[in-house]
C-alpha positions as CSV (number, residue, x, y, z in Angstrom):
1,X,126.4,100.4,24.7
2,X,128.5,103.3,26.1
3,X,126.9,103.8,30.0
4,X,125.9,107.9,30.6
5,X,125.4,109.0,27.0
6,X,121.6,108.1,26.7
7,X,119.0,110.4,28.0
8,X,117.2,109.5,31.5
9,X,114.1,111.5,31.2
10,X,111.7,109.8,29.2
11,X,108.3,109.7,29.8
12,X,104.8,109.4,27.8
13,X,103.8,112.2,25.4
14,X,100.8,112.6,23.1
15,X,101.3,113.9,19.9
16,X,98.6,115.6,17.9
17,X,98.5,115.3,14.2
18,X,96.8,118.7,13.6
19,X,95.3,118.2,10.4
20,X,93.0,115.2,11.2
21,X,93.1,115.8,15.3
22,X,94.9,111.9,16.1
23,X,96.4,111.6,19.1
24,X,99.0,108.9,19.9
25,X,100.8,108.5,22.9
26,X,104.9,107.5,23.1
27,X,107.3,107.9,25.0
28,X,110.1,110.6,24.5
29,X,112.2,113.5,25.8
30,X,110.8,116.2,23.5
31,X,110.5,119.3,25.6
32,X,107.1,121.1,25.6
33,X,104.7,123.7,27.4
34,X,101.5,122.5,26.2
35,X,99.6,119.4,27.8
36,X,96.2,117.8,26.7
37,X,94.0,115.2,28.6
38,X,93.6,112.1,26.7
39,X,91.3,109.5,27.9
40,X,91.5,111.0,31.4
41,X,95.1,111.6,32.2
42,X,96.9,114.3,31.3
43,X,100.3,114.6,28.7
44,X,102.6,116.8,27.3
45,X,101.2,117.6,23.8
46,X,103.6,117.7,20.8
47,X,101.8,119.1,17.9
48,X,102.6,117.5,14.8
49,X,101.9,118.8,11.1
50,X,101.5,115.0,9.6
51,X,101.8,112.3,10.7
52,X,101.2,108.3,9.5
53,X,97.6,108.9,9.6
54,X,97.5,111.5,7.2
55,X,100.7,111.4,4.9
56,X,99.6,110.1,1.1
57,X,102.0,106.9,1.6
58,X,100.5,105.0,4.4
59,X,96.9,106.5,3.4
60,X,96.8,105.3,0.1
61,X,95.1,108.6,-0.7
62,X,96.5,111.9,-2.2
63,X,95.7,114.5,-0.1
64,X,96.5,118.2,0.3
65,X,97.4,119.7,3.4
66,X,98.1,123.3,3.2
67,X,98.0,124.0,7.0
68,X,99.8,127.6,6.9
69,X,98.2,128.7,3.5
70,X,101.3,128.3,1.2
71,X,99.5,127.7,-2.3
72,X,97.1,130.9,-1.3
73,X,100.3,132.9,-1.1
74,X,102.1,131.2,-4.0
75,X,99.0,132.1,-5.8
76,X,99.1,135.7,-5.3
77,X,102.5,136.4,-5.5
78,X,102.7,135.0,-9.3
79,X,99.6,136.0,-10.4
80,X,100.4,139.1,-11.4
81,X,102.7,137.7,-14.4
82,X,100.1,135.9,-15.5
83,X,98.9,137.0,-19.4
């Protein structure tokens, strides 16, 4: 491996999957503002639209997640050509 190209600063982050609330902590160099206490100790929180515990392919199940209310839009913007 090449010495000095590889980033020194890691250290152990939670990252939120916001549409079922897990938390899993990893390490990483993502920069972030936000912290949240998880099981007593405090991380930088990364907040994460899906994630492996709620995507359709490791669930087995198809789900919807509409977290920013897309198909509401989509909805209303084409319904007016509707007959």
């Amino acid at each position: 491996m090449k010495t000095g190209i590889h980033p020194e600063n890691y250290r152990l982050v939670a990252f939120k999957d916001m549409s079922n609330e897990d938390i899993f902590i990893t390490k990483s160099t993502v920069e972030t503002k936000e912290t949240v206490e998880h099981e007593g100790v405090e991380y930088p929180l990364v907040k994460l639209e899906i994630s492996r515990t709620s995507h359709p392919f490791y669930t087995g199940k198809s789900k919807l997640v509409d977290t920013a209310g897309r198909i509401d839009k989509f909805k209303t913007k084409y319904s007016k050509f509707k007959k």
